[in-house]
N, C-alpha and C positions, 0 to 999 in steps of 0.2 A: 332580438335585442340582447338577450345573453351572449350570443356569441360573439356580438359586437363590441360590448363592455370591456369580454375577457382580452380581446384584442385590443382598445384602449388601454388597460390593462399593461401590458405589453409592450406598446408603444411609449409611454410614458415612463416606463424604467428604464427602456434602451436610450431615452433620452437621457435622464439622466445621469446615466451608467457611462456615457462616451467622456465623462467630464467629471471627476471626484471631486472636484470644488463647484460642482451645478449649485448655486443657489436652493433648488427646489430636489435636490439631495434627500437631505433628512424629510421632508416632510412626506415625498413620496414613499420612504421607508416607513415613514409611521404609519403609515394610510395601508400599505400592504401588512404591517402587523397586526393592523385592526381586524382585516380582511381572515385573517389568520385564526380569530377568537373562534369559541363555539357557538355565536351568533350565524354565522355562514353557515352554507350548504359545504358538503366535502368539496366536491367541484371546485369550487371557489377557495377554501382554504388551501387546498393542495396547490392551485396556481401561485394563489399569494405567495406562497413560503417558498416554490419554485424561482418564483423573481426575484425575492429578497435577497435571496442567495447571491446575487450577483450584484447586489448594491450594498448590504448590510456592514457595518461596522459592528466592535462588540459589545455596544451595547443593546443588538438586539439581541445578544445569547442567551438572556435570561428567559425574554419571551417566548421564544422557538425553543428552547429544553424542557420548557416543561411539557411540551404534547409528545416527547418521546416516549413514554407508556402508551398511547394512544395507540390501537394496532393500526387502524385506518391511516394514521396519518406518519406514524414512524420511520419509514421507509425518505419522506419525504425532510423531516424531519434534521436527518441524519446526512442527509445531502445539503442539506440548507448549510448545517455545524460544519462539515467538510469545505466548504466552500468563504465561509467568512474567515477571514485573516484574524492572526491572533491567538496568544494564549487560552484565552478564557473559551474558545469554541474545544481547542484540544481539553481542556479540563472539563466543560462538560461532556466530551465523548467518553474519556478516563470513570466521571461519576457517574453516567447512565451503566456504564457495562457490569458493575456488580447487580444490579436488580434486575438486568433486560434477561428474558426471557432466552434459556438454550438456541432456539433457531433463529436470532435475530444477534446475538455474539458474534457471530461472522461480521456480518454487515459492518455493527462498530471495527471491529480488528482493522477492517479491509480500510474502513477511515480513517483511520489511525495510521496505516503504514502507507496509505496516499502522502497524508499530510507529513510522515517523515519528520515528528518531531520525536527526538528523544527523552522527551517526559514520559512518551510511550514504552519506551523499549522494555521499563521491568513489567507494567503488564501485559506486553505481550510474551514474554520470556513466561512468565508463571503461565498465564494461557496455553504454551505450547504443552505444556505437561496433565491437560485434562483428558478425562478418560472420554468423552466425545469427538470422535475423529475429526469431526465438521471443524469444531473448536481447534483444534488441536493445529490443524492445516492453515488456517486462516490466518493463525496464532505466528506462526511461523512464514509464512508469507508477508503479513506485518511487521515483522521484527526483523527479515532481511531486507525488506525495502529503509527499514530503519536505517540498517547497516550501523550502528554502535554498540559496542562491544561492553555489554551489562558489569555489574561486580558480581555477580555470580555467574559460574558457566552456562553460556546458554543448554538450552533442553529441547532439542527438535525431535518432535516424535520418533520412537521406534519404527519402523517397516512391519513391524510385526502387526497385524491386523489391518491394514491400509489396501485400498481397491489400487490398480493399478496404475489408475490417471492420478492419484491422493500420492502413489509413490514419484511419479513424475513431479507432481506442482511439489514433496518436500526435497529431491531432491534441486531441482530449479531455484530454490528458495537459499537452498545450500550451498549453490555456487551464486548466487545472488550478495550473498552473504561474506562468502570470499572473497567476491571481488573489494568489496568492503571494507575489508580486514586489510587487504593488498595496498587498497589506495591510502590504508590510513599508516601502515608504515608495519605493520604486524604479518610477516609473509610467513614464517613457522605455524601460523597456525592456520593461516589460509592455505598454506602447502597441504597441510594433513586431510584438507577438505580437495583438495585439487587433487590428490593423489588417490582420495577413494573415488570418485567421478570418473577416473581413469579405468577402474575396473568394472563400471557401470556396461551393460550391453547395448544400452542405447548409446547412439553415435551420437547423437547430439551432445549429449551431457559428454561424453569425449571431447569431443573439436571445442564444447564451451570450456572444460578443464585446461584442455591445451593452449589456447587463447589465455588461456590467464596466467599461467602459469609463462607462457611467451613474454606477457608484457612486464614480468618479474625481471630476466634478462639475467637472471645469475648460472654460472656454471653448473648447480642444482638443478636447474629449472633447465640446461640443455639434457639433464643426465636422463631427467625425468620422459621428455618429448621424446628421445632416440629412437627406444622401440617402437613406439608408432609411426617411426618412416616408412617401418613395414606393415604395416595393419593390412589386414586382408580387406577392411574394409574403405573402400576408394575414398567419400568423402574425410573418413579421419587421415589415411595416407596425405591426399593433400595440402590438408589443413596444417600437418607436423609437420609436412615439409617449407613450407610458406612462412611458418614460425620459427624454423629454424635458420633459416633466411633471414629473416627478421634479426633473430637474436644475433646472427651471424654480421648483421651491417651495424646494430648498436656496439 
């Protein structure tokens, strides 16, 4: 019987979810916020806030914010806010993150730089500069999906104490960020970013550098690609040559 319900459940948001003007819209979101209280078992609240997610407007953000302290159900929480359109879900992701607990910071960040709004970018700019690497990554991974260019200089972690894959995701973050920079008309300073990725030993963060630096198309940016016609390493070789091609038919 429960497991038939949760799949009525189920059924009845997809329905209304195919149709934003469904008549029975709101009522069914009210009905899953109810579902939502601490009247239910976890089971059933975690489905509820799961579905709502995909039908809610904002004014269920008030409902769904406040169980974001709740460890059980946060996680869920957090994906609901992510998922409802609107200012007011990013401003409660913004006001949960000063109280939320060190190992759940991530979480929010990473919501924040999904949703790509630039309300976020000065906390996650401060964020990048905390002495928890968790934090600190996250931080920066949100803030280049951001891709807006803060009033104070950004702050992407040092290298200096970062595990190896932590120095991968800040440098990816960095040319994330670049491209960013690039597309919004500020190529000086996405160059400086382009030009340290060049001397990175991983090939990727190369070929990614060179790629960006290709779709610049300025006589700088052929200056920059040259020496890697040679790179001993095959996939950057012909990545530079491909771009240089490129720049050569713009």
């Amino acid at each position: 019987m429960a497991k038939a319900a949760m799949a009525a459940l189920t059924t009845m948001t997809h329905s209304v979810g195919k149709d934003p003007k469904s008549a029975n819209r709101a009522a069914v979101t009210q009905g899953l916020l109810d579902l939502s209280s601490s009247a239910y078992a976890l089971a059933v609240r975690m489905q509820a806030l799961r579905l709502v997610s995909g039908i809610a407007n904002e004014d269920a953000v008030p409902t769904v914010a406040k169980e974001i302290r709740n460890l059980e159900l946060r996680e869920e929480v957090v994906y609901c806010l992510d998922r409802i359109p609107g200012n007011a879900s990013i401003r409660a992701l913004i006001d949960a993150y000063k109280d939320a607990a060190d190992d759940f910071k991530p979480r929010i960040l990473a919501a924040l730089g999904h949703r790509g709004d630039v309300a976020a970018a000065s906390l996650c700019n401060e964020a990048m500069r905390s002495p928890n690497k968790e934090i600190a990554i996250a931080a920066a991974k949100g803030f280049a999906r951001i891709g807006s260019k803060p009033a104070t200089a950004p702050a992407f972690p040092a290298e200096a104490g970062l595990s190896e894959w932590q120095k991968i995701e800040r440098m990816d973050s960095l040319l994330r960020y670049a491209d960013a920079l690039a597309k919004a008309g500020n190529t000086a300073e996405a160059l400086t970013i382009y030009k340290a990725a060049l001397d990175q030993s991983h090939e990727q963060f190369q070929c990614a550098a060179i790629i960006g630096i290709g779709a610049l198309a300025t006589p700088e940016a052929a200056v920059l690609i040259l020496p890697k016609l040679k790179s001993p390493s095959r996939n950057v070789r012909i990545t530079a040559q491909n771009v240089w091609k490129g720049i050569a038919s713009a």
